[in-house]
C-alpha positions as a Markdown table, in Angstrom:
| # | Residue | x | y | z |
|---|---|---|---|---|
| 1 | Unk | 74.6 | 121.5 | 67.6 |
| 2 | Unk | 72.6 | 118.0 | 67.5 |
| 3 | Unk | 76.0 | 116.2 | 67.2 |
| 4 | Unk | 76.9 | 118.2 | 70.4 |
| 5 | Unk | 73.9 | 117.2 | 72.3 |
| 6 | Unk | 74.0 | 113.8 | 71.4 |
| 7 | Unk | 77.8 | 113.5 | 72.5 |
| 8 | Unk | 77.2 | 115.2 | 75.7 |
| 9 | Unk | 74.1 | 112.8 | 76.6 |
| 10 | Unk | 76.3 | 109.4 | 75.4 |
| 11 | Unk | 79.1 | 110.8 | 77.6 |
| 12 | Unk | 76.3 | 110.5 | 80.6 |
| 13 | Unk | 74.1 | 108.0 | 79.5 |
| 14 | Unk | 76.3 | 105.6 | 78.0 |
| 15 | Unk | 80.0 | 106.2 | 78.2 |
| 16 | Unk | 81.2 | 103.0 | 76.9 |
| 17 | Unk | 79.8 | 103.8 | 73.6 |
| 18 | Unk | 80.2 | 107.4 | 73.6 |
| 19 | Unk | 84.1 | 106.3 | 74.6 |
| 20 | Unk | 84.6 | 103.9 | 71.6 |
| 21 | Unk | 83.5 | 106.2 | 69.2 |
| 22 | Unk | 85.5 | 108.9 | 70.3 |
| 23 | Unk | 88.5 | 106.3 | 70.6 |
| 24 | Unk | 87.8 | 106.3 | 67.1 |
| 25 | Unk | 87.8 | 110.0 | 65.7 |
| 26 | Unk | 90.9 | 111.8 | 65.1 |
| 27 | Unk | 91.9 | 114.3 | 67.5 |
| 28 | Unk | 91.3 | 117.8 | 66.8 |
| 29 | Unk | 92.2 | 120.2 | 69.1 |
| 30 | Unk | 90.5 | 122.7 | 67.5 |
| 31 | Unk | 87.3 | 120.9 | 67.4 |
| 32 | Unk | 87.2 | 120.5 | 70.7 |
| 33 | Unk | 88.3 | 124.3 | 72.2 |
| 34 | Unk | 85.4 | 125.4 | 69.4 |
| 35 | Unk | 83.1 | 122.6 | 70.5 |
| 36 | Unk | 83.1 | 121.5 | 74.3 |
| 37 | Unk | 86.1 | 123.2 | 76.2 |
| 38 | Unk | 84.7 | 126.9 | 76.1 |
| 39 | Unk | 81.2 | 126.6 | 75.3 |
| 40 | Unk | 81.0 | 124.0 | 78.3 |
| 41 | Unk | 83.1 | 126.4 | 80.6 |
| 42 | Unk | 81.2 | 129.2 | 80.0 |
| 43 | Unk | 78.3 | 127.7 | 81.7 |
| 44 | Unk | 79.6 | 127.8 | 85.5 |
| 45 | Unk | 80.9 | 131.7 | 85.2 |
| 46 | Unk | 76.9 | 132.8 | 83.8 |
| 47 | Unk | 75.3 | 130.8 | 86.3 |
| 48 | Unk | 77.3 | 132.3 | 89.1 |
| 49 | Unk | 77.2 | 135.4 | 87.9 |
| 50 | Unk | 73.6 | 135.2 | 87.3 |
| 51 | Unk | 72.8 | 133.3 | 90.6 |
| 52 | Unk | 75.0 | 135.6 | 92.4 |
| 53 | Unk | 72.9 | 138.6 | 91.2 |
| 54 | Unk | 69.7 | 137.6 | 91.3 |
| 55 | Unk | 70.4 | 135.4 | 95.0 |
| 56 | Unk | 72.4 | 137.3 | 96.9 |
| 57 | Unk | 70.3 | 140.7 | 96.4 |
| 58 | Unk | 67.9 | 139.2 | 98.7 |
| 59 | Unk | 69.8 | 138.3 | 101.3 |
| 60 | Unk | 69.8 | 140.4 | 104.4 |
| 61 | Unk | 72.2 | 141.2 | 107.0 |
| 62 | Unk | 71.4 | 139.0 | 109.3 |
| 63 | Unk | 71.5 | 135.8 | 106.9 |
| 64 | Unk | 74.3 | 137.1 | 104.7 |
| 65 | Unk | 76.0 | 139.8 | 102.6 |
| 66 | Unk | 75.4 | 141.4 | 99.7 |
| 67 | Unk | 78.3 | 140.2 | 97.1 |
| 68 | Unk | 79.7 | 143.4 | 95.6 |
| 69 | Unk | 79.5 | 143.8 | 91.7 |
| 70 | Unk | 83.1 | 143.4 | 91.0 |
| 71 | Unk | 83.7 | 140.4 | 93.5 |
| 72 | Unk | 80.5 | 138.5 | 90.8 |
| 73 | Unk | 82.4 | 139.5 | 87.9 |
| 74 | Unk | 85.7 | 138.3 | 89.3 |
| 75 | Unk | 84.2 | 135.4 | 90.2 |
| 76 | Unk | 83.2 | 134.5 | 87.3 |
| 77 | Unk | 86.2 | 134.9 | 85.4 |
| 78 | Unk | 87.9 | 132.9 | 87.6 |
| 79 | Unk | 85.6 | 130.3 | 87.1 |
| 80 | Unk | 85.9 | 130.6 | 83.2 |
| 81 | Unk | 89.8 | 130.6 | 83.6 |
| 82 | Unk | 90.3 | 128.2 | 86.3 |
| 83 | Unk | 87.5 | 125.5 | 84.1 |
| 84 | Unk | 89.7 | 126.1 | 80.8 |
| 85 | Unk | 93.1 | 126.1 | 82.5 |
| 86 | Unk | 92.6 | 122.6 | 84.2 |
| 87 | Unk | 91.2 | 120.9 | 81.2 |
| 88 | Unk | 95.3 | 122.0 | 79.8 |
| 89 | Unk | 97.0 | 121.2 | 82.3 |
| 90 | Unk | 95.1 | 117.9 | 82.9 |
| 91 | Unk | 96.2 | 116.8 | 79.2 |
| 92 | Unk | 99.4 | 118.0 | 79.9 |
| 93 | Unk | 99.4 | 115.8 | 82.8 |
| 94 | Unk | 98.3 | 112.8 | 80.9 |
| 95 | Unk | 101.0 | 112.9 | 78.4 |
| 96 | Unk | 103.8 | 113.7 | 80.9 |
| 97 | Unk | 102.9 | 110.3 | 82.8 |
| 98 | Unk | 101.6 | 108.6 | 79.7 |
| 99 | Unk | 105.3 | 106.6 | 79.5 |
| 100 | Unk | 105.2 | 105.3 | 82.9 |
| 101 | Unk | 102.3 | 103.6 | 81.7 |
| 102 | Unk | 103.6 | 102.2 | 78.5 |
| 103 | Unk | 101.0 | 104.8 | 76.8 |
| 104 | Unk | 102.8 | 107.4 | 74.5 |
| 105 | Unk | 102.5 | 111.1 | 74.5 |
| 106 | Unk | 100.3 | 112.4 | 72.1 |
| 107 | Unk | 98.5 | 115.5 | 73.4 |
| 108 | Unk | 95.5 | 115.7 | 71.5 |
| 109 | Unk | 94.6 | 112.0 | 72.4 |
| 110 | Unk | 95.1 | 113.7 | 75.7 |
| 111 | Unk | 93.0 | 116.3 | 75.4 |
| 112 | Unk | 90.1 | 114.8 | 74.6 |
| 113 | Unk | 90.1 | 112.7 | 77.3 |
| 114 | Unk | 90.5 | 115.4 | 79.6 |
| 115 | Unk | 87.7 | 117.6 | 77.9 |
| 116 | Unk | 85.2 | 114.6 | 77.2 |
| 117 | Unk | 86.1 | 113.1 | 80.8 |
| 118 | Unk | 85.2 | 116.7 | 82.2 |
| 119 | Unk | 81.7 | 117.1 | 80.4 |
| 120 | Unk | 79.5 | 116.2 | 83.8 |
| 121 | Unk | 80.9 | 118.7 | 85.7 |
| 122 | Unk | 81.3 | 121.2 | 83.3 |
| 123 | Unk | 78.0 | 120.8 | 82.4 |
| 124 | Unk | 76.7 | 120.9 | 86.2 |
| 125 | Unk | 77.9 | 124.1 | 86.5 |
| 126 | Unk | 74.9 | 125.5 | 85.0 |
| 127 | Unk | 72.8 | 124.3 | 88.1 |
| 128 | Unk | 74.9 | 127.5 | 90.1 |
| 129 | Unk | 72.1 | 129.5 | 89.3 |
| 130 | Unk | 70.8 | 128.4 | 93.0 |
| 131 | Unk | 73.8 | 128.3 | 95.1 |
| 132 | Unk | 71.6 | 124.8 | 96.7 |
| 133 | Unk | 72.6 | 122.9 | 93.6 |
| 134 | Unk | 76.3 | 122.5 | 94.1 |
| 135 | Unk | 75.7 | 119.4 | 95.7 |
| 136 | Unk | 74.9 | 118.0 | 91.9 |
| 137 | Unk | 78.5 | 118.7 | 91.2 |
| 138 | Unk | 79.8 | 115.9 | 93.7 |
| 139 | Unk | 77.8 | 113.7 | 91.3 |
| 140 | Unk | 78.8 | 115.2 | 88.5 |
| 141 | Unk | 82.5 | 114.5 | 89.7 |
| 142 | Unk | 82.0 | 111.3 | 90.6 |
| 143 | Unk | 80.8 | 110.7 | 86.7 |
| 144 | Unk | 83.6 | 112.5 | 85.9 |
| 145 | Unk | 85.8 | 110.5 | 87.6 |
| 146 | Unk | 84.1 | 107.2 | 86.1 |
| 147 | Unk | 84.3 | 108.6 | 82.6 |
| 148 | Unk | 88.2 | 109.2 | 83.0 |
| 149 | Unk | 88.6 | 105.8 | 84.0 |
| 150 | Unk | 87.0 | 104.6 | 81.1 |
| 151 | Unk | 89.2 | 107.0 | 79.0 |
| 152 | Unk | 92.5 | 106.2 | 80.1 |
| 153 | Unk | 91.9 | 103.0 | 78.7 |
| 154 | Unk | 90.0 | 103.8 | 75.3 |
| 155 | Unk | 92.1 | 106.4 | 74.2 |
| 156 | Unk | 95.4 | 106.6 | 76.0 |
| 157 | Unk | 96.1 | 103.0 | 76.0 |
| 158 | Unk | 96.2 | 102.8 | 79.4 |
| 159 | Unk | 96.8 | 99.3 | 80.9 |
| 160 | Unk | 93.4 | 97.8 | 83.0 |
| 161 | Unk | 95.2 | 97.5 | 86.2 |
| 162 | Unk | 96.7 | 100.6 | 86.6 |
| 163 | Unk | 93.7 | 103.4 | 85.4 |
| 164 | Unk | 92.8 | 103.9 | 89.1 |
| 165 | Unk | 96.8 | 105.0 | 89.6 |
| 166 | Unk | 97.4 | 106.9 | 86.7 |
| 167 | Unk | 94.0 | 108.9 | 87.2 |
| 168 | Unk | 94.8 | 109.2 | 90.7 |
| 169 | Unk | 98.4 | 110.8 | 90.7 |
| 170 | Unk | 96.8 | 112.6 | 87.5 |
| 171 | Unk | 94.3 | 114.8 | 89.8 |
| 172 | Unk | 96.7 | 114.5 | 92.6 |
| 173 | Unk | 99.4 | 116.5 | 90.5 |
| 174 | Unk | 96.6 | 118.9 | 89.0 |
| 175 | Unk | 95.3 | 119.6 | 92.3 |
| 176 | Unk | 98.9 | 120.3 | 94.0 |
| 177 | Unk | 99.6 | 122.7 | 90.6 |
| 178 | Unk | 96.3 | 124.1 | 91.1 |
| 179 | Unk | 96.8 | 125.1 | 95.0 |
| 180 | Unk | 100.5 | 126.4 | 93.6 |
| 181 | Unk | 99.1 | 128.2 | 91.1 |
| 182 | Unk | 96.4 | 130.1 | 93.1 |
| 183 | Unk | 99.0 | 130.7 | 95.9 |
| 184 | Unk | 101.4 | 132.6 | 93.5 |
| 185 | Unk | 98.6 | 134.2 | 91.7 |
| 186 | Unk | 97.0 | 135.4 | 95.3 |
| 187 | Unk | 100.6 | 136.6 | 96.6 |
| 188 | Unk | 100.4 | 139.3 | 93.4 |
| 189 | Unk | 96.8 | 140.1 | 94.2 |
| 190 | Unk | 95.3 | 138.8 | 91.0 |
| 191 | Unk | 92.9 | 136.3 | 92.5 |
């Protein structure tokens, strides 16, 4: 748990060093589902679920709804699925555009630069208990986004000129499989 903390407040505090040292450790794919991926995604569906309860019971009809009970709990494992999903499919991204860079395609490298990079946000997630504080998630991405850019290079062996690019067409491509997803996954009424 201590080693946990301490990676999580490197990644924030000092993400060059917290990026060499996990440049250095072997991937471990397990490590990291056990360690970061769900207990980090799990934060964002209980703080909804628990802001949404607690929050929106107050509200009144003429300054909002009431949520009903199975709308929180689908919204929260939507949240839970959509967190753990992307984390995937973002790796997956990273070693199908690796070669274009001259990096090679090693999915656990991947991985972890997808799940490390993704720590701010995930970890924001836990400010949803008040509804106000999503507006530390667009800070929380933007030190995402920073700590991806660091990654490429550290552990994918991404070339210094062209980390903006490959993080770019990276979310770009997540983003558009995202939206695809959620379309097809609407159209069957499952989300």
């Amino acid at each position: 748990m201590r080693s946990f903390l301490r990676r999580i407040l490197s990644l924030i505090l000092t993400p060059n060093q917290a990026w060499d040292e996990i440049a250095r450790e072997p991937a471990s794919v397990d490590l990291l589902i056990r360690r970061y991926i769900v207990p980090l995604a799990l934060l964002a569906p209980v703080a909804t679920v628990i802001g949404m309860q607690t929050f929106d019971a107050r509200w009144s009809p003429a300054h909002g709804y009431l949520v009903p009970q199975e709308a929180i709990w689908s919204a929260g494992a939507t949240t839970l699925f959509a967190s753990i999903v992307s984390i995937f499919v973002l790796a997956g991204i990273f070693v199908l555009i690796a070669p274009m860079y001259g990096s090679s395609r090693h999915y656990p490298s991947a991985l972890k630069v997808a799940t490390y990079g993704a720590v701010p946000v995930l970890v924001a997630g836990a400010l949803l208990i008040l509804p106000v504080m999503v507006m530390i998630s667009v800070v929380a991405l933007c030190h995402t986004l920073y700590l991806y850019w660091i990654g490429v290079r550290r552990v994918l062996d991404v070339p210094e000129e062209a980390r903006t690019e490959f993080i770019g067409i990276s979310l770009t491509m997540l983003g558009g499989l995202s939206s695809l997803l959620g379309a097809a996954l609407s159209s069957v009424g499952l989300f």
